[in-house]
C-alpha positions as semicolon CSV with decimal commas, in nm:
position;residue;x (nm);y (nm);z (nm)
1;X;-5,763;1,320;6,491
2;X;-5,371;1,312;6,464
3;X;-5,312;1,116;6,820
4;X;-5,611;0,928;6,764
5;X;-5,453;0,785;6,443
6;X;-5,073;0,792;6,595
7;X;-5,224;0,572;6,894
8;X;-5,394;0,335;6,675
9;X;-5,057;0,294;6,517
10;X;-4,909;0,244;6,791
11;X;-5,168;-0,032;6,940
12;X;-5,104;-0,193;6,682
13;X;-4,792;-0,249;6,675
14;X;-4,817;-0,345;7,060
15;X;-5,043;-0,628;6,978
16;X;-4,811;-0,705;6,682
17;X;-4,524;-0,742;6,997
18;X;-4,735;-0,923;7,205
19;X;-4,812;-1,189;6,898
20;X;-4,441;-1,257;6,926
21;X;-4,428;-1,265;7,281
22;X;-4,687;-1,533;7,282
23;X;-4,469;-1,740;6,998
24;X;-4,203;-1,682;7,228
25;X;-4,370;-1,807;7,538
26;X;-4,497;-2,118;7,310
27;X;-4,190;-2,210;7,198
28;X;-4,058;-2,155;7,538
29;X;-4,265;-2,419;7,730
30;X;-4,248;-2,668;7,475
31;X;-3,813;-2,620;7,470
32;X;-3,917;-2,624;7,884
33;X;-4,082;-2,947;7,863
34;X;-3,808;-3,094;7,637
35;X;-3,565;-3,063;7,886
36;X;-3,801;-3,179;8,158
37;X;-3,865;-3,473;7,960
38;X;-3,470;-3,504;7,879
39;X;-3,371;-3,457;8,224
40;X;-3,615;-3,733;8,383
41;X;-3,469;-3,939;8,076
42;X;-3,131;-3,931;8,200
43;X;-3,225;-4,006;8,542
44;X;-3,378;-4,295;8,440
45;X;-3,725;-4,208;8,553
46;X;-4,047;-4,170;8,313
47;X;-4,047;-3,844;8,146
48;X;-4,435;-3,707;8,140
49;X;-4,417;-3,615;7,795
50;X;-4,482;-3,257;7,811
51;X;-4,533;-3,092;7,437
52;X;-4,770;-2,823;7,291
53;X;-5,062;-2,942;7,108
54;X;-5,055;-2,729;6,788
55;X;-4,722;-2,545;6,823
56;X;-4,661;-2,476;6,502
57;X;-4,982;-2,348;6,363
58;X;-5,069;-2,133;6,699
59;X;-4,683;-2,002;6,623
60;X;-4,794;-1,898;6,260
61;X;-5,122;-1,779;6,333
62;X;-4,952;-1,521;6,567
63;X;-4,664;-1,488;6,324
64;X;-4,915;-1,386;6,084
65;X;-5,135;-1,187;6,332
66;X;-4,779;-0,965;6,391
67;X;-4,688;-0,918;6,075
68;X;-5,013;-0,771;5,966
69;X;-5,066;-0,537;6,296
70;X;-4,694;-0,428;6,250
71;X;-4,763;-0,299;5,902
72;X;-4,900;0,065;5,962
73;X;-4,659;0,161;6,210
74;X;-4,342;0,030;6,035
75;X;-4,514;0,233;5,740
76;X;-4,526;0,555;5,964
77;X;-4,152;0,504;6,093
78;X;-4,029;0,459;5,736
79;X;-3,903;0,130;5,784
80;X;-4,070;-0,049;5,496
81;X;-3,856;-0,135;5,238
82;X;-3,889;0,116;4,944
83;X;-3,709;0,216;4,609
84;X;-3,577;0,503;4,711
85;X;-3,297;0,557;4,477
86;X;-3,554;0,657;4,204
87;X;-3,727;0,917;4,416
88;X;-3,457;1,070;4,569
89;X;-3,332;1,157;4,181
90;X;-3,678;1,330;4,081
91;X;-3,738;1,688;4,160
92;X;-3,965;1,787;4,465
93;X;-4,233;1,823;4,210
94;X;-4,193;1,469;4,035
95;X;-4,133;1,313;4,382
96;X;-4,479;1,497;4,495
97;X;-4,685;1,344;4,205
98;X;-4,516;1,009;4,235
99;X;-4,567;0,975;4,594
100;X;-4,932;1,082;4,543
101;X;-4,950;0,815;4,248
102;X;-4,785;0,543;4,479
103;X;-4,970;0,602;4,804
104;X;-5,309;0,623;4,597
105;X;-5,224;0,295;4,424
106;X;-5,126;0,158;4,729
107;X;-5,416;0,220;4,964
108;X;-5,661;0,102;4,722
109;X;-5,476;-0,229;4,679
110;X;-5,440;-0,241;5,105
111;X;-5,853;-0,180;5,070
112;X;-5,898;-0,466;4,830
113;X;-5,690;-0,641;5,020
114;X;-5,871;-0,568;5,383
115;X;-6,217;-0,659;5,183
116;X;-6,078;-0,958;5,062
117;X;-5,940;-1,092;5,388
118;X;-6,269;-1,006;5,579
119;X;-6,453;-1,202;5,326
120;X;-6,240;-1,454;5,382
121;X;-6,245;-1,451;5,759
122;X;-6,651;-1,397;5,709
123;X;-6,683;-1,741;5,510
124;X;-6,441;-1,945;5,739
125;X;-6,684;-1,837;6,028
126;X;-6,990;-1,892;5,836
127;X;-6,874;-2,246;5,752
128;X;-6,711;-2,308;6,144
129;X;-6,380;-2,391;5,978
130;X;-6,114;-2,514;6,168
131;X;-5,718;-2,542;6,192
132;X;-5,636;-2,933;6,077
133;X;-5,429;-2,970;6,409
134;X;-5,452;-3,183;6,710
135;X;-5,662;-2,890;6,800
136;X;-5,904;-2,785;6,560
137;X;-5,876;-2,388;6,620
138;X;-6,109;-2,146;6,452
139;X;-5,972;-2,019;6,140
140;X;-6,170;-1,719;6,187
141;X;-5,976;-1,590;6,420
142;X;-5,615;-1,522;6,288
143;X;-5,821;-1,415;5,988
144;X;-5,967;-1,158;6,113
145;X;-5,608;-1,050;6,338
146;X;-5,522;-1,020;5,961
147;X;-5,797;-0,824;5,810
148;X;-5,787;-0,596;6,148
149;X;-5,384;-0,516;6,072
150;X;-5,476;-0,501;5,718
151;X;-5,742;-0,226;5,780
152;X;-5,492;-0,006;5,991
153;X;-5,261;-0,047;5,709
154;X;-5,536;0,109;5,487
155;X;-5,599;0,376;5,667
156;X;-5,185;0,471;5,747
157;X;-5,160;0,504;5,374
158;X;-5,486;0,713;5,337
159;X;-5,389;0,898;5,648
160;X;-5,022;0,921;5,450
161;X;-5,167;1,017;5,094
162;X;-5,413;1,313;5,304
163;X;-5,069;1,445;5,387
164;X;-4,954;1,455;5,089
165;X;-5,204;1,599;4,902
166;X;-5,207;1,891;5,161
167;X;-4,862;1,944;5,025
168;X;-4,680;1,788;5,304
169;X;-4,419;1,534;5,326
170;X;-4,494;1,217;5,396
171;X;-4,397;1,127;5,756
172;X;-4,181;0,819;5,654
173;X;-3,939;1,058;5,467
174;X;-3,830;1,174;5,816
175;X;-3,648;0,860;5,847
176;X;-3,523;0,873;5,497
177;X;-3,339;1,229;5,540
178;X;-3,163;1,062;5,834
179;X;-2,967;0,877;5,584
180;X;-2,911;0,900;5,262
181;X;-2,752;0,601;5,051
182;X;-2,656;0,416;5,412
183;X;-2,512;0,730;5,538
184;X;-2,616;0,918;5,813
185;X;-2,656;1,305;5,764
């Protein structure tokens, strides 16, 4: 069950990189056919007027699609931002029950959350919504990117408070004992 849940994770945060490769490659042709366009300006021809339809909300429906995908992992690796400064002042003990109350808390606001945003992506497909844009995308569709990252976030924090309550550590403290206050150990 462990690399089953570790390669979720880490497909995740794959299709989280590929989002942004795609907002790269986006932004990309349209700087591409900029300087086309410039270029056959300055020569004094006819530039062909190469743009892409949409650019900005394909851009943040990947941006969005990313940052939800990249969630669990970034959980996992400890590189969510955190108040750690309080925990790392309360025993072992205090730490143990806080993380327990935190991760609990937390999961069931990353379920609400996932329900919610399915709902949401449910309705929008149910009522064949569509982007405003030049071209009227599905709104479906990022939705669901987000309820899909949302749900993997879920279950990292249930897979991280099952840790926990087995007494363990939770795995994003590795990264924590690297450093402590900004320096490394």
């Amino acid at each position: 069950m462990r690399k089953l849940l570790d390669h979720l994770y880490r497909a995740a945060l794959w299709v989280a990189a590929l989002c942004l490769v795609g907002i790269a490659l986006l932004v990309a042709t349209q700087l591409a056919g900029r300087i086309i366009d410039g270029s056959l300006k300055l020569l004094g021809r006819e530039p062909y007027g190469i743009v892409v339809l949409s650019l900005a909300e394909f851009s943040g429906f990947l941006l969005a699609a990313a940052s939800f995908f990249a969630l669990a992992a970034t959980l996992k690796a400890g590189t969510h931002i955190r108040v750690t400064m309080l925990l790392t002042s309360l025993s072992e003990r205090a730490r143990h029950v806080a993380e327990i109350w935190v991760l609990g808390f937390t999961a069931m606001t990353a379920i609400y959350l996932t329900w919610y945003l399915g709902r949401f992506a449910y309705l929008s497909w149910a009522f064949h919504e569509v982007s405003p844009g030049v071209i009227p995308a599905p709104l479906w569709i990022p939705q669901a990117a987000m309820t899909l990252g949302a749900a993997v976030l879920a279950l990292a924090l249930i897979d991280e408070l099952a840790i926990v309550i087995r007494g363990g550590r939770p795995t994003f403290r590795d990264s924590e004992d690297t450093f402590v206050l900004g320096k490394e150990i």
